[in-house]
N, C-alpha and C positions, 0 to 999 in steps of 0.2 A: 303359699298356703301351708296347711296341715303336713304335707307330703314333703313338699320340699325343704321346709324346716327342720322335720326327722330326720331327711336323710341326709341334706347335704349344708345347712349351716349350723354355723356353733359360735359360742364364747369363748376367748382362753383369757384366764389370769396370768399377769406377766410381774413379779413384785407387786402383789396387794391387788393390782387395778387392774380392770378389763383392758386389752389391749385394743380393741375392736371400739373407736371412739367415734366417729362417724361412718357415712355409708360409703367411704371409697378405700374402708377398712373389713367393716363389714358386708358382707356380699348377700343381699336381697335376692330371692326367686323373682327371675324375670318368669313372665307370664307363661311364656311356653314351658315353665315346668312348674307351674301350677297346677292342682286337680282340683276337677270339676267338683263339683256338688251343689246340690240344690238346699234353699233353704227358706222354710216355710214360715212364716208370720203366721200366730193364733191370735187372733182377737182376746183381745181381753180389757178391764176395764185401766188396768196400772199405766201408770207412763210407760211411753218406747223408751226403747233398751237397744243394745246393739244386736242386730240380728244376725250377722257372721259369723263373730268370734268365738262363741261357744263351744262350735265342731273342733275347732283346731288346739284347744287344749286336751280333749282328751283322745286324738289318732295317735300322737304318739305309743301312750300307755296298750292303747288297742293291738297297735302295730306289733310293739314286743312281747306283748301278753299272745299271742300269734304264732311269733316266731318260738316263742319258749313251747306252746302246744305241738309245734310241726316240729321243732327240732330237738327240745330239750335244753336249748342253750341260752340261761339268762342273760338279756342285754341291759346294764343299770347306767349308760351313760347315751350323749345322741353328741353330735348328729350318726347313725347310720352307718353313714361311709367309712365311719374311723373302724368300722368293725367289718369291713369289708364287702358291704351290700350293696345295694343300686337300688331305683325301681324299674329297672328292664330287667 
């Protein structure tokens, strides 16, 4: 999810091209570092849409926009870890 994407995977370019080309390259949050959240469907008259996805593009910007308020310290890249954070 949202959490685990920030802090602990990423992308690298390696000569032009992502290195990360399938999943036993790239490393997926398993569930238990997942977070929670709820997420509420509004009635409305439009076609369904995806109900999930929405949160998780914008926790990251949240998260850093956070850390820059509590610390002072812009963070302009992710995952997280590269800059030496957790979520414990």
């Amino acid at each position: 999810g949202g959490l685990a994407h920030t802090f602990s995977t990423g992308h690298t370019v390696k000569a032009g091209e992502l290195a990360q080309k399938n999943f036993d390259t790239y490393k997926l949050p398993r569930i238990g570092q997942m977070s929670e959240y709820d997420a509420h469907a509004v009635p409305t008259k439009n076609d369904p849409t995806g109900i999930g996805e929405p949160v998780f593009h914008t926790m990251a910007p949240a998260i850093t926009n956070a850390i820059f308020a509590a610390t002072g310290k812009r963070i302009r890249s992710l995952p997280l870890n590269k800059h030496g954070m957790s979520l414990a």
